[in-house]
Legacy VTK file of the C-alpha trace (Angstrom):
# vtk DataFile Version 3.0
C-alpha trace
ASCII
DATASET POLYDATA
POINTS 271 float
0.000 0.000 0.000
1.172 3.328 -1.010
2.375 5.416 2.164
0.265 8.579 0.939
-3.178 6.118 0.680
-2.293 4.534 4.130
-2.280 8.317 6.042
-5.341 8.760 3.826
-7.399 5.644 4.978
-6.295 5.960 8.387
-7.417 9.508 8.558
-10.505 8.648 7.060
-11.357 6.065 10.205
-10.205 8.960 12.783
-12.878 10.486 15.165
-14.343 13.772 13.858
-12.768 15.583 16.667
-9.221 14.066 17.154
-6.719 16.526 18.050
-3.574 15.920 15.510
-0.329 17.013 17.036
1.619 16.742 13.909
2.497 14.479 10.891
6.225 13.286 10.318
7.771 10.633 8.349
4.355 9.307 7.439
3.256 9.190 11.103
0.202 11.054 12.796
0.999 12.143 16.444
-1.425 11.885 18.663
1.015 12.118 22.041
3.885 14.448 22.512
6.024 11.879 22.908
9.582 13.097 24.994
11.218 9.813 26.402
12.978 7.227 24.713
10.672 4.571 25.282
11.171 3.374 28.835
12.245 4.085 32.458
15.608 5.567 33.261
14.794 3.972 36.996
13.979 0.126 35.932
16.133 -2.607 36.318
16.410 -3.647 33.352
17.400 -0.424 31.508
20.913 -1.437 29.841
17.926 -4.428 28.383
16.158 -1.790 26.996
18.881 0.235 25.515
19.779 -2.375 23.824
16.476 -3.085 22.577
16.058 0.741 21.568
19.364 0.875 19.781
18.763 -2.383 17.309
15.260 -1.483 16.886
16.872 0.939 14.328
17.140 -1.536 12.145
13.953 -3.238 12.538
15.389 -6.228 9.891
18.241 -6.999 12.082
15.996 -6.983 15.394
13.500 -9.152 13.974
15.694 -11.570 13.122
17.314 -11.582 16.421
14.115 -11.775 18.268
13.653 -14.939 15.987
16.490 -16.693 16.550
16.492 -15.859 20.476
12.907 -16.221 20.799
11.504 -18.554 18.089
7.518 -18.761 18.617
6.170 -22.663 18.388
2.859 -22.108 19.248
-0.225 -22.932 16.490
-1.296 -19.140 16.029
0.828 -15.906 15.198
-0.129 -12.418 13.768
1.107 -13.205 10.601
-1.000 -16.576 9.642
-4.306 -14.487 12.032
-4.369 -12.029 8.803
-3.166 -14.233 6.135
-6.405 -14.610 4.252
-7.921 -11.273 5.221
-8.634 -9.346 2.402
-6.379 -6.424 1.448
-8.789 -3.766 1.745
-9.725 -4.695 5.600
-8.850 -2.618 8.433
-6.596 -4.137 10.302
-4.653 -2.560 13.638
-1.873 -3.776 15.662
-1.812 -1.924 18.921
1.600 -1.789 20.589
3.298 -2.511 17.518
6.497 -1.630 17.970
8.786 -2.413 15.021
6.373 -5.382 13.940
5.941 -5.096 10.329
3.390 -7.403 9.728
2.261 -6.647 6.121
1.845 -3.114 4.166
-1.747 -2.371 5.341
-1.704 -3.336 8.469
-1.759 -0.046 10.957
0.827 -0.149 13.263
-0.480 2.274 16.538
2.220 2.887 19.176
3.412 4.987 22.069
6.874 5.681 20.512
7.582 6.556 16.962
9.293 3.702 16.214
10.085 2.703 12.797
7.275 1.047 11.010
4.702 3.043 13.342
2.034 4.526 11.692
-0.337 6.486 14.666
1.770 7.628 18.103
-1.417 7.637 20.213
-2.545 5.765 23.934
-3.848 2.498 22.756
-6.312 3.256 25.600
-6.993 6.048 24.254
-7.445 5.329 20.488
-8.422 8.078 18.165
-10.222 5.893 15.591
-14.201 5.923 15.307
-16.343 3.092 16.905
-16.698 -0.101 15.203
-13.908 0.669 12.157
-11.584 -2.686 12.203
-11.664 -5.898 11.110
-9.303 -7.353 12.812
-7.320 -6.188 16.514
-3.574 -7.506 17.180
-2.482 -7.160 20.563
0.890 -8.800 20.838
2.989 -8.989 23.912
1.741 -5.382 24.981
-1.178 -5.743 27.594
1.172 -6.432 30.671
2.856 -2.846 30.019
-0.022 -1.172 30.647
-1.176 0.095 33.652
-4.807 -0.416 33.077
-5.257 -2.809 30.662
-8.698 -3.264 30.821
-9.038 0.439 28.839
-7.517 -0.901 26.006
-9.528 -3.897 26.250
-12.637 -1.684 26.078
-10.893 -0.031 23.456
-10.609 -2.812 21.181
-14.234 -3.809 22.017
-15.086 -0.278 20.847
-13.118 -0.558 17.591
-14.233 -3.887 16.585
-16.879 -4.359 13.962
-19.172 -6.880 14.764
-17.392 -10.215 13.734
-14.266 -8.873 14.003
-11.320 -10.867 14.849
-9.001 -10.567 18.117
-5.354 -11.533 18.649
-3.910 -11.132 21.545
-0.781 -12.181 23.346
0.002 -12.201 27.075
2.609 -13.533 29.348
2.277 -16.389 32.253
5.047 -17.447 33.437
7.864 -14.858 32.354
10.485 -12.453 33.984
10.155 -9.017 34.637
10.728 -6.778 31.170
9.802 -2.918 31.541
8.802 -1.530 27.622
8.463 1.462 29.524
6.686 -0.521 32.430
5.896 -4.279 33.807
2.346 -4.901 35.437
0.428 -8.125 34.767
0.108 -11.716 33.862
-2.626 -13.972 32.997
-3.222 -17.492 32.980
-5.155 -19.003 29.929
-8.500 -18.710 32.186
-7.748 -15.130 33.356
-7.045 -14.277 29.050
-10.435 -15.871 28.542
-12.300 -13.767 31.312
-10.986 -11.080 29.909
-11.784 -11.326 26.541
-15.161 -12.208 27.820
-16.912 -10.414 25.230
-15.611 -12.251 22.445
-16.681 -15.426 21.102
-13.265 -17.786 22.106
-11.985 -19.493 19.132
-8.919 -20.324 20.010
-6.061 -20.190 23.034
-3.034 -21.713 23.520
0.329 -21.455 24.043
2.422 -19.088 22.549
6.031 -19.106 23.612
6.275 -22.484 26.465
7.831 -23.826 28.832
11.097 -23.646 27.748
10.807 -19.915 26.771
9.500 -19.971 31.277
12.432 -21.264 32.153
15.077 -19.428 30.418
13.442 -16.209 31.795
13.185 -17.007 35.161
16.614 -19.299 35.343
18.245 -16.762 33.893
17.207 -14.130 36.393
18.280 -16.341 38.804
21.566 -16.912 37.725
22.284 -13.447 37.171
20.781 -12.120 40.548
22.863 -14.459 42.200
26.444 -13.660 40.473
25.796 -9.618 40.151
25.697 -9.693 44.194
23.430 -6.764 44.088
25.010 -4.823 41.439
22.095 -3.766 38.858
24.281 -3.405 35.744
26.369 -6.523 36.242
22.785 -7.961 36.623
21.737 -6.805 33.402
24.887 -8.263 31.478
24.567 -11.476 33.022
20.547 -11.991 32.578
21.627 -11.059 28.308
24.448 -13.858 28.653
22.336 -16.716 30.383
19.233 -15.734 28.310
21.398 -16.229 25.131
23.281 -19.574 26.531
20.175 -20.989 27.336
18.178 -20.451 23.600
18.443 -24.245 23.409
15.069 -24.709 25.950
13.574 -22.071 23.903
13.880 -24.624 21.194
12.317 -27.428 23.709
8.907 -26.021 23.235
8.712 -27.494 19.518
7.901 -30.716 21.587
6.747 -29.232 24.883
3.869 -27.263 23.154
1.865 -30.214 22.372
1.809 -31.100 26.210
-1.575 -30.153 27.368
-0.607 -29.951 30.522
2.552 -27.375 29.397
-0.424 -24.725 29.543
0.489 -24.761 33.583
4.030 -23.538 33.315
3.473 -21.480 29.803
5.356 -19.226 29.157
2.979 -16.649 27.080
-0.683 -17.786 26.554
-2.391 -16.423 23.004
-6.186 -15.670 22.262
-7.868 -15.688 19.247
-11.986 -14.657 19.038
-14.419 -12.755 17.350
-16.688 -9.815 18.708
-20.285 -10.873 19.345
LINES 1 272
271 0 1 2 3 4 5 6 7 8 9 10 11 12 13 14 15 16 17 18 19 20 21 22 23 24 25 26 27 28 29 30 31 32 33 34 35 36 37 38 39 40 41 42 43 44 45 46 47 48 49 50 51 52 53 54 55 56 57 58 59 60 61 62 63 64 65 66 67 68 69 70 71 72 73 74 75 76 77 78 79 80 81 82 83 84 85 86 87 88 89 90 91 92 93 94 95 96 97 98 99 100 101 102 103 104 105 106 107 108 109 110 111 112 113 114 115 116 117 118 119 120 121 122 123 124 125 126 127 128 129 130 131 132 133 134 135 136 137 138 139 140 141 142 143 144 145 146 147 148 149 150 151 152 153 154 155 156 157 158 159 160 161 162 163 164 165 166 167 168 169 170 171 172 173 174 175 176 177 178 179 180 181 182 183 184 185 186 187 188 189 190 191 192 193 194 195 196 197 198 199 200 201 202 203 204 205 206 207 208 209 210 211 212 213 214 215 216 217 218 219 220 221 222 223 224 225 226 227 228 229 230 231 232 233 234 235 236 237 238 239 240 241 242 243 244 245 246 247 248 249 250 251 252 253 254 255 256 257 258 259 260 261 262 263 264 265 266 267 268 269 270
């Protein structure tokens, strides 16, 4: 999709009365947005850093995240909107980087690269009822009331539209600018309560649980106290220990690997 017909279809689904703080690089502010996409005063800063500074190159960190992080559950964004039509409206709140596929709107706090809207995804500036399909990947534990964007989403929806979302279980902190939540696959479910389930799982498993937490523990106990030694050693230990990552090829198909899950996923449509 053209760049110039994207702004134009997404401006066409704003509300009548959205306050535009500027256009840039073929993005439409809706926040004035001043940090650099997380908290100075986290532990896990130097993480972020990181993240910030190969998110430049969102090519590079994609494949990283890949290799580090390899997804082997049933359901991802990608095959959710694979035989949606092209000229659906399709959003992916707390995008990121994610590049997904051309017409897919990418809505985020920080003007990253591939971002289309900088708005509150709890505070969305589109009209009621305008998308076919909601991706929510990895983002709901970051915010500090996730049941707005929840709402949100319902609000969005068209009637029959489809729902992805993404949430962690068992999984280590990781501040994107902030860490809040978790939900089990019956607390995703309760949640998305007003969505015809059609399908939850696991997303990233056990293996993915372990190599967070294990390597937390590993580094907490070598750094003796010091945060950025911390930080260094959680990157090594989460890197030497890919291999259980790997596990949940197998582990996945484990019902009972639901228990110990890393990430849980939810697919449904609005009623």
């Amino acid at each position: 999709m053209i760049k110039e017909k994207k702004l134009a279809l997404i401006e066409s689904l704003l509300k009548r009365h959205s306050v535009i703080l500027g256009k840039k690089d073929n993005k439409i502010y809706f926040l004035d947005q001043k940090n650099n996409g997380f908290n100075e005063d986290n532990n896990d800063v130097l993480v972020n850093k990181i993240k910030l500074f190969l998110k430049k190159n969102p090519t590079i960190f994609s494949i990283i995240t890949k290799i580090l992080t390899p997804c082997c559950g049933n359901q991802n964004a990608k095959k959710i909107v694979k035989s949606i039509p092209a000229q659906s409206v399709i959003l992916n709140l707390g995008s990121g980087v994610t590049f997904i596929r051309p017409d897919v709107i990418n809505v985020d706090f920080y003007p990253f690269e591939n971002v289309d809207v900088v708005a509150d995804i709890s505070d969305l500036p589109f009209e009621d009822r305008i998308a076919d399909v909601v991706i929510c990947d990895c983002v709901l534990e970051h915010v500090a009331q996730p049941n707005k964007v929840i709402h949100e989403i319902i609000r969005v929806a068209k009637p029959n539209a489809l729902v992805f979302v993404v949430v962690p279980f068992v999984f280590g902190f990781h501040s994107s600018p902030h860490d809040y939540y978790r939900w089990s696959k019956m607390g995703l479910v309760e949640a998305f309560k007003d969505f015809k389930e059609i399908e939850t799982g696991i997303y990233f498993g056990p293996g993915h649980a372990v190599n967070s937490v294990f390597s937390g523990y590993l580094s907490t106990i070598l750094s003796f106290g010091i945060k950025g030694l911390q930080q260094i050693l959680s990157m090594v230990f989460l890197v030497l220990l890919v291999p259980l990552n790997y596990l949940d090829i197998l582990l996945n198909r484990f019902k009972t690997s639901e228990n110990i899950a890393s990430h849980i996923y939810f697919v449904g449509r609005k009623i």
